[in-house]
N, C-alpha and C positions, 0 to 999 in steps of 0.2 A: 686564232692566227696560227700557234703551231698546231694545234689538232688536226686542222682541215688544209687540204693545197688548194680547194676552188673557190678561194677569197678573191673575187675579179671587183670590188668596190667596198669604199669606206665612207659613209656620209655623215656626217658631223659638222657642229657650227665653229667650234675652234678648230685650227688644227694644234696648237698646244697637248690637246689631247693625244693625239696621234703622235705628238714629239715624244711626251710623254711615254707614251705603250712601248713605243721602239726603245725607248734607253732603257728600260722597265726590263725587257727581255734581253739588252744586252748585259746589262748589269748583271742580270738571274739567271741565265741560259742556263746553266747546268742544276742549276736549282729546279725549275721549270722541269728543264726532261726527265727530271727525276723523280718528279712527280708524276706525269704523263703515265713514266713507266710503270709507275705502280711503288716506284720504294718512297720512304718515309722519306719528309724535309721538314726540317724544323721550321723554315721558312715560309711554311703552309699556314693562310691568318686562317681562324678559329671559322670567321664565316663562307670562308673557301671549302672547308674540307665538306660542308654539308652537299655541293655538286661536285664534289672529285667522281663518284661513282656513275654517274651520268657522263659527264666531261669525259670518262678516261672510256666512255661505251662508244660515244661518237669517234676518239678518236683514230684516223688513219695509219695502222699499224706500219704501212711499207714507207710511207711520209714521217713517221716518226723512227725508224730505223734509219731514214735515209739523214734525218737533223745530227741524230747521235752520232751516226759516222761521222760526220761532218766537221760536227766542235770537238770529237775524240782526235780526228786527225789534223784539222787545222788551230783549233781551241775557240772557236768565236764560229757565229753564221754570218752568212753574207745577206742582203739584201734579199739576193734570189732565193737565199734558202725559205729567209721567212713570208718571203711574197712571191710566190713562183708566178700566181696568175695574174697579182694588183694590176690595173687596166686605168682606173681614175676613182679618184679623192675629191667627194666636193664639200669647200668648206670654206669658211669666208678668207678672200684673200688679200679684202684693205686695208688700211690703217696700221698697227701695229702687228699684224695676223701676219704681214710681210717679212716679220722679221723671223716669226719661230717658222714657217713656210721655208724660209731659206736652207733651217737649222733641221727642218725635213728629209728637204733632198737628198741627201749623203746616204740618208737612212732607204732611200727607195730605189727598185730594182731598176734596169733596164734590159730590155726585153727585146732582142734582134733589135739594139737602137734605136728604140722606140721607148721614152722617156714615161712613165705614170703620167696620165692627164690629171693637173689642177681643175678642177670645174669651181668657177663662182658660186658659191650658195646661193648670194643673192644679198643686197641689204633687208637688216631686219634687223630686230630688236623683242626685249619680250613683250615691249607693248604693242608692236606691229610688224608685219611682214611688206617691209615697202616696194620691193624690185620681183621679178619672177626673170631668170636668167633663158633668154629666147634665141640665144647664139653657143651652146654649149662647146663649141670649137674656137669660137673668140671672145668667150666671155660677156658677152654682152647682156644688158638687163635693164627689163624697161617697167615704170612702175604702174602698179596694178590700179589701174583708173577706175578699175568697175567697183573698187573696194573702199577707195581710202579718196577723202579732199587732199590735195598737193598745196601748200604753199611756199616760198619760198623769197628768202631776200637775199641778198649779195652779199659774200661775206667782209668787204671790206666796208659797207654800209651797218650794218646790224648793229643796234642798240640794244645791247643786254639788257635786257628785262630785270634780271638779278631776282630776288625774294619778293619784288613785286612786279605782277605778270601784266600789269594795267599801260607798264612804258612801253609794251610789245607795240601796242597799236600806234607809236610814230614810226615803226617801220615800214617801208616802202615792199609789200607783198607781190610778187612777181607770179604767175599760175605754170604749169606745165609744159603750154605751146608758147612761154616765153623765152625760156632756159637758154642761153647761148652757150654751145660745145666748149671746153675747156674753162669756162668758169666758173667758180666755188660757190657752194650757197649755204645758208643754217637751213634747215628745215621744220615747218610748220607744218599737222597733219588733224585732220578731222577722219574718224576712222567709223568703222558701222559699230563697234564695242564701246563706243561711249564717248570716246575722247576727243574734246573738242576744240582746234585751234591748238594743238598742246605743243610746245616748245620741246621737243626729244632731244633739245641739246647736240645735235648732229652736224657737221658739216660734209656734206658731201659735193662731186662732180659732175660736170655734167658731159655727157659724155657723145661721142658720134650720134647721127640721127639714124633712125629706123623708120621709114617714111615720114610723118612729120612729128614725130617725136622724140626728143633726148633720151639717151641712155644715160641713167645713174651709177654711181657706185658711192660706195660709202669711204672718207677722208681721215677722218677723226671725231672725237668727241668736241664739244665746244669748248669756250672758255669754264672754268671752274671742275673740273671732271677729265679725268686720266684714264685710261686703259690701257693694261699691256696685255691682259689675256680675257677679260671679261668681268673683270672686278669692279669698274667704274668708279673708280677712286675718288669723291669729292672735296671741295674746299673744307668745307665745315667741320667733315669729318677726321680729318687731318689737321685741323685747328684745333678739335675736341680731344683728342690723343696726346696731341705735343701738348696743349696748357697741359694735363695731367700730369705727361711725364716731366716736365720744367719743374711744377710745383712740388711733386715728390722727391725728386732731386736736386742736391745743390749745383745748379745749373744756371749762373748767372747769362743768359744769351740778349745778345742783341737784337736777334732778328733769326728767322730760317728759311730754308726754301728746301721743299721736295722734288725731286726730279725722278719722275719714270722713265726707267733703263731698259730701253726696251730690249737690246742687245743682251741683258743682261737675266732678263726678265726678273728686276727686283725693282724697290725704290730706295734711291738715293737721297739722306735730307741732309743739307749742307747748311751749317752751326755755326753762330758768329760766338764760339767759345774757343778758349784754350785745355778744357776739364777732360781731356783727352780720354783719361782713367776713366770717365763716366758712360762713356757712348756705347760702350756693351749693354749696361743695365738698361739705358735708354733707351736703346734700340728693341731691343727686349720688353720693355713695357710700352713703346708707342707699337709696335708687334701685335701686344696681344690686347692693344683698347681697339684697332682698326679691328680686330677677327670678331670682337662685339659689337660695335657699329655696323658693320657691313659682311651682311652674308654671303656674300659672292668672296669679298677678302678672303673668308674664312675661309671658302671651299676651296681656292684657289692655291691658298697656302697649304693646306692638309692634304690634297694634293700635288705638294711641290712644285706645281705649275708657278708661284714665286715663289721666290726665294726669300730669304729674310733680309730685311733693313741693311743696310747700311748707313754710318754716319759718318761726316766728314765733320773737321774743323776750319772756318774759317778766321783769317784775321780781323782784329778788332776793330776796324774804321770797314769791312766788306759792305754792311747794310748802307754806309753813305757811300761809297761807290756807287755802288748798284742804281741806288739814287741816281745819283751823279750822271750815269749812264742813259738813264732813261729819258731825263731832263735835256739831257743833247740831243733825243730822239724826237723831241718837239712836244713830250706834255710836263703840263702846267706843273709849277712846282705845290700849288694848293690843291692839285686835281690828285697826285700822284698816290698809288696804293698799290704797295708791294707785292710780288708776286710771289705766295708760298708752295704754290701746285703747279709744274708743267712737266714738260718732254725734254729728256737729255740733250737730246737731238739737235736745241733749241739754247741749253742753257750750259749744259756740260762744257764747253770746251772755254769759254766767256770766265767761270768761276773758276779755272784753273789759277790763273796768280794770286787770287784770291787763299786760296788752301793754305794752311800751315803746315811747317815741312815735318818730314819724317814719318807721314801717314801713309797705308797702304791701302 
């Protein structure tokens, strides 16, 4: 990016990444050019220096005299300086990808008022490539029929399957030329690599027609599984973390709930304890039982793309509340099973009174 000025595109499936690169170089800017230039920085990792000599042969000598003027005399670059040419970014822009997208912007040029074009990647995952984007101006994206079976049920209908996939089949399966615009589905797929009928846990939309077919986009994950950046945080493995860290610590809790922040880009897990003293260490060791469980966690974290845990305290009657709450929402009080994994978005503002004071 500063080596070269005819960077006119960046394609990527997160854009976290991209958030990422740009704080990366504001942070290091003089760090950076100072490498470029040829002087030492201690700030050079050990597997970098092995392309500095290549890296510093490509680079644009009048393009990098023009950066160093730049942060000499104003102390930072501007958008322009390090994207003179960016033109469009395409990279998923559903679900939680909205948020770090937003946290983008600020970082990207404009160019005679002409804003960097977001381009849809497209839905997809790494078990499939469901959408090919056939409207690059408006985003639009229809799914690739010649490739994959569609199925699809409504999401207000869906009968979690949960550990056993055999309760799929009382749901009510809708096909592709059924889809009505503006309403939500989970998504069922039969694909040419193997997978058959497979539940990818996805809710997506359904979006304007394209002749006689819906356009897709991708909404969120389903019930049981969170994402702020591509982690795909699930139940179990978040149950598997905290028994640990409970059991290791003297940690008398009630009940807990995690919530992904997506604003924040970390997880929040809110404590029916008072052991205030404790929530470092615990946060710190449910940290590094998810970075073993889940290798996406892992990469995501050692990439600071998240951030690290936070823990809250709640008071001591929160878990019957909570209850309490749900039970006026119309299910059964023998039916009722806690929620330990969602979206801030969803639960953050609701656990407010809940909090014990004096927390930050």
């Amino acid at each position: 990016t500063l080596a070269s000025d005819n960077l006119t595109g960046i394609v990527t499936a997160n854009p976290s990444s991209v958030l990422k690169l740009v704080r990366l170089i504001e942070e290091h800017t003089y760090d950076l050019l100072q490498i470029l230039t040829g002087n030492a920085s201690k700030w050079t990792l050990r597997e970098t220096k092995k392309i500095l000599p290549e890296l510093r042969n490509i680079t644009n000598q009048s393009r990098l005299a023009h950066l160093v003027h730049s942060y000499t005399k104003y102390g930072r670059l501007t958008p322009d300086d390090v994207f003179p040419v960016l033109s469009a970014i395409a990279t998923w822009t559903g679900g939680s990808c909205g948020i770090a997208l937003r946290q983008l912007k600020s970082y990207l040029p404009t160019h005679k008022n002409k804003e960097v074009k977001i381009v849809e990647y497209g839905y997809g995952s790494s078990e499939f490539m469901g959408t090919v984007n056939v409207d690059a101006i408006n985003n639009r994206c229809l799914p690739q029929l010649t490739h994959h079976v569609y199925e699809f049920v409504n999401r207000d209908d869906w009968i979690d399957p949960g550990a056993d996939d055999s309760k799929a089949d009382n749901n009510v399966y809708q096909g592709v030329h059924e889809l009505i615009p503006g309403k939500e589905y989970h998504t069922v797929v039969t694909t040419q690599s193997g997978l058959y009928r497979y539940n990818i846990n996805d809710i997506v939309r359904a979006g304007s027609m394209i002749g006689q077919c819906a356009t897709i986009s991708f909404l969120q994950k389903g019930r049981g599984v969170t994402n702020i950046t591509g982690e795909k945080l699930s139940e179990h493995q978040l149950i598997d973390a905290m028994s640990d860290a409970i059991q290791t610590h003297p940690v008398v809790a009630g009940g807990y709930m995690a919530l992904a922040n997506e604003e924040q880009s970390r997880y929040d897990i809110y404590l029916e304890s008072d052991k205030l003293e404790l929530f470092s260490e615990l946060s710190a060791q449910v940290d590094k039982k998810l970075r073993t469980l889940n290798i996406e966690y892992e990469e995501k974290r050692a990439s600071e793309r998240l951030k690290h845990i936070h823990v809250y305290g709640l008071s001591s009657d929160a878990c019957e509340v909570i209850k309490g709450w749900c039970v006026s929402q119309g299910i059964r009080e023998a039916q009722y099973k806690p929620t330990v994994l969602a979206y801030a978005r969803d639960w953050a503002e609701k656990l407010k009174p809940l909090l014990l004071k004096n927390q930050s």
